[in-house]
C-alpha positions, 0 to 999 in steps of 0.5 A: 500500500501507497501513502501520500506525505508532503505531496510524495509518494512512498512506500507503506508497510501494513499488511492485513492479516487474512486480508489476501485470502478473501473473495471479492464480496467478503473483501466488501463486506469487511470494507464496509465494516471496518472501512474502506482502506482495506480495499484501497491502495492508498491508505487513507482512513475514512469509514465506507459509510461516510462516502460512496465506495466504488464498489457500489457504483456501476457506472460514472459518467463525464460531461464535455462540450462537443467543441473537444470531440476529436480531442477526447478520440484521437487515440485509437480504442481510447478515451482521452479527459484531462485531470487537474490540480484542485486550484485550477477548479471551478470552486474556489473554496476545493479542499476547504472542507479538510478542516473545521475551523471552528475547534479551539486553537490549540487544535487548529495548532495540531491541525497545522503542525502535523498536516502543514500543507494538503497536497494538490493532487491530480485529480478528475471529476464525474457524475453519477448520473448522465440525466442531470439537467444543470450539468448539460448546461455547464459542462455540455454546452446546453446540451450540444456536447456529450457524456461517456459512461464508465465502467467503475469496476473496470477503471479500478482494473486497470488503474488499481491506484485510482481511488474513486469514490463520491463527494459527500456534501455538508454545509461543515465540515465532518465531526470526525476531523476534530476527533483526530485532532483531539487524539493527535493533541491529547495521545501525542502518538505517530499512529495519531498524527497519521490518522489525521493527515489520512482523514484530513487528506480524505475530506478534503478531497472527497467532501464539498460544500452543499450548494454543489449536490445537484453535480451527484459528484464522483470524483476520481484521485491519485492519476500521477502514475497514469496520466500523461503529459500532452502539450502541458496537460496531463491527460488520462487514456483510458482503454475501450473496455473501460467505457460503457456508453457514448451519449449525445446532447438533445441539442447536438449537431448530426455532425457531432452525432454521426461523429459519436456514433462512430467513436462508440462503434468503435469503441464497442459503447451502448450509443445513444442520443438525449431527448427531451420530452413534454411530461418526463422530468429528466432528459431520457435517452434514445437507442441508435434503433430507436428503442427509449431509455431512461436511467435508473438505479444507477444504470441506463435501462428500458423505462417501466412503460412508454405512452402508446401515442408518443412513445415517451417514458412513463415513470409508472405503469398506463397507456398515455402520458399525461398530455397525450391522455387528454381526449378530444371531448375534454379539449372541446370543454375546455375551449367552450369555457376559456374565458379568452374565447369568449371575449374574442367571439364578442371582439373584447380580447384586445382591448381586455389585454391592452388595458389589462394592468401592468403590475400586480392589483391594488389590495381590496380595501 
C-alpha cells in the first residue's frame, strides 16, 4: 500500500492479516465494516459509510462540450479527459472542507503542525448520473456536447491506484476531523498524527460544500502514475473496455452525432442520443434503433412503460402520458369555457389585454 506525505509518494508497510485470502464480496463486506482502506491502495482512513465506495457504483459518467470531440478520440480504442490540480477548479473554496475551523486553537495548532500543507493532487471529476439537467448546461454546452459512461469496476482494473469514490456534501465540515485532532493533541502518538493527515487528506478531497449536490459528484484521485503529459496537460487514456456508453446532447449537431456514433462503434459503447420530452422530468435517452431509455438505479435501462401515442417514458405503469391522455371531448370543454374565447367571439380580447394592468392589483380595501 501507497501513502501520500508532503505531496510524495512512498512506500507503506501494513499488511492485513487474512486480508489476501478473501473473495471479492467478503473483501466488501469487511470494507464496509471496518472501512474502506482495506480495499484501497492508498491508505487513507475514512469509514465506507461516510462516502460512496466504488464498489457500489456501476457506472460514472463525464460531461464535455462537443467543441473537444476529436480531442477526447484521437487515440485509437481510447478515451482521452484531462485531470487537474484542485486550484485550477471551478470552486474556489476545493479542499476547504479538510478542516473545521471552528475547534479551539490549540487544535487548529495540531491541525497545522502535523498536516502543514494538503497536497494538490491530480485529480478528475464525474457524475453519477448522465440525466442531470444543470450539468448539460455547464459542462455540455446546453446540451450540444456529450457524456461517456464508465465502467467503475473496470477503471479500478486497470488503474488499481485510482481511488474513486463520491463527494459527500455538508454545509461543515465532518465531526470526525476534530476527533483526530483531539487524539493527535491529547495521545501525542505517530499512529495519531497519521490518522489525521489520512482523514484530513480524505475530506478534503472527497467532501464539498452543499450548494454543489445537484453535480451527484464522483470524483476520481491519485492519476500521477497514469496520466500523461500532452502539450502541458496531463491527460488520462483510458482503454475501450473501460467505457460503457457514448451519449449525445438533445441539442447536438448530426455532425457531432454521426461523429459519436462512430467513436462508440468503435469503441464497442451502448450509443445513444438525449431527448427531451413534454411530461418526463429528466432528459431520457434514445437507442441508435430507436428503442427509449431512461436511467435508473444507477444504470441506463428500458423505462417501466412508454405512452402508446408518443412513445415517451412513463415513470409508472398506463397507456398515455399525461398530455397525450387528454381526449378530444375534454379539449372541446375546455375551449367552450376559456374565458379568452369568449371575449374574442364578442371582439373584447384586445382591448381586455391592452388595458389589462401592468403590475400586480391594488389590495381590496
Amino acid at each position: 500500500m501507497r501513502l501520500l506525505i508532503a505531496g510524495t509518494m512512498v512506500l507503506k508497510i501494513r499488511r492485513i492479516k487474512y486480508r489476501d485470502k478473501l473473495c471479492t464480496s467478503n473483501k466488501q463486506k469487511f470494507a464496509e465494516r471496518y472501512g474502506d482502506l482495506f480495499c484501497s491502495s492508498i491508505a487513507w482512513d475514512i469509514k465506507a459509510a461516510e462516502h460512496g465506495a466504488a464498489y457500489l457504483m456501476k457506472l460514472i459518467f463525464k460531461y464535455f462540450s462537443e467543441s473537444v470531440v476529436e480531442h477526447v478520440f484521437v487515440r485509437d480504442d481510447h478515451v482521452g479527459f484531462k485531470c487537474s490540480l484542485p486550484e485550477d477548479y471551478n470552486d474556489p473554496f476545493e479542499l476547504f472542507l479538510g478542516v473545521d475551523l471552528e475547534q479551539g486553537s490549540d487544535l487548529l495548532a495540531t491541525y497545522s503542525e502535523v498536516v502543514q500543507e494538503i497536497p494538490s493532487l491530480l485529480t478528475t471529476c464525474f457524475s453519477k448520473s448522465p440525466v442531470v439537467t444543470p450539468m448539460w448546461a455547464h459542462y455540455g454546452n446546453n446540451h450540444k456536447g456529450f457524456v461517456i459512461g464508465f465502467d467503475v469496476a473496470e477503471l479500478q482494473e486497470v488503474f488499481p491506484d485510482l481511488l474513486v469514490r463520491e463527494i459527500s456534501y455538508r454545509d461543515r465540515p465532518s465531526e470526525t476531523l476534530v476527533s483526530f485532532a483531539e487524539m493527535a493533541a491529547h495521545r501525542k502518538k505517530p499512529r495519531d498524527a497519521m490518522a489525521l493527515r489520512n482523514a484530513v487528506l480524505y475530506q478534503a478531497y472527497f467532501s464539498k460544500y452543499l450548494e454543489w449536490s445537484y453535480e451527484q459528484e464522483v470524483r476520481a484521485v491519485n492519476f500521477e502514475d497514469y496520466a500523461e503529459d500532452v502539450s502541458g496537460h496531463k491527460i488520462l487514456y483510458v482503454p475501450k473496455r473501460c467505457v460503457a456508453a457514448v451519449i449525445s446532447g438533445a441539442n447536438s449537431s448530426p455532425q457531432t452525432r454521426d461523429a459519436l456514433q462512430e467513436a462508440a462503434q468503435e469503441l464497442c459503447a451502448d450509443f445513444f442520443v438525449g431527448k427531451i420530452g413534454h411530461s418526463y422530468p429528466t432528459p431520457y435517452l434514445i437507442t441508435g434503433a430507436g428503442g427509449g431509455r431512461v436511467f435508473a438505479d444507477g444504470e441506463i435501462v428500458p423505462p417501466i412503460a412508454e405512452c402508446a401515442e408518443c412513445a415517451e417514458p412513463l415513470r409508472d405503469k398506463r397507456d398515455l402520458c399525461p398530455w397525450c391522455s387528454i381526449d378530444d371531448a375534454q379539449r372541446l370543454e375546455a375551449a367552450s369555457n376559456n374565458p379568452f374565447r369568449i371575449l374574442d367571439h364578442f371582439g373584447l380580447l384586445e382591448e381586455y389585454v391592452e388595458g389589462y394592468p401592468a403590475g400586480p392589483r391594488k389590495p381590496y380595501k
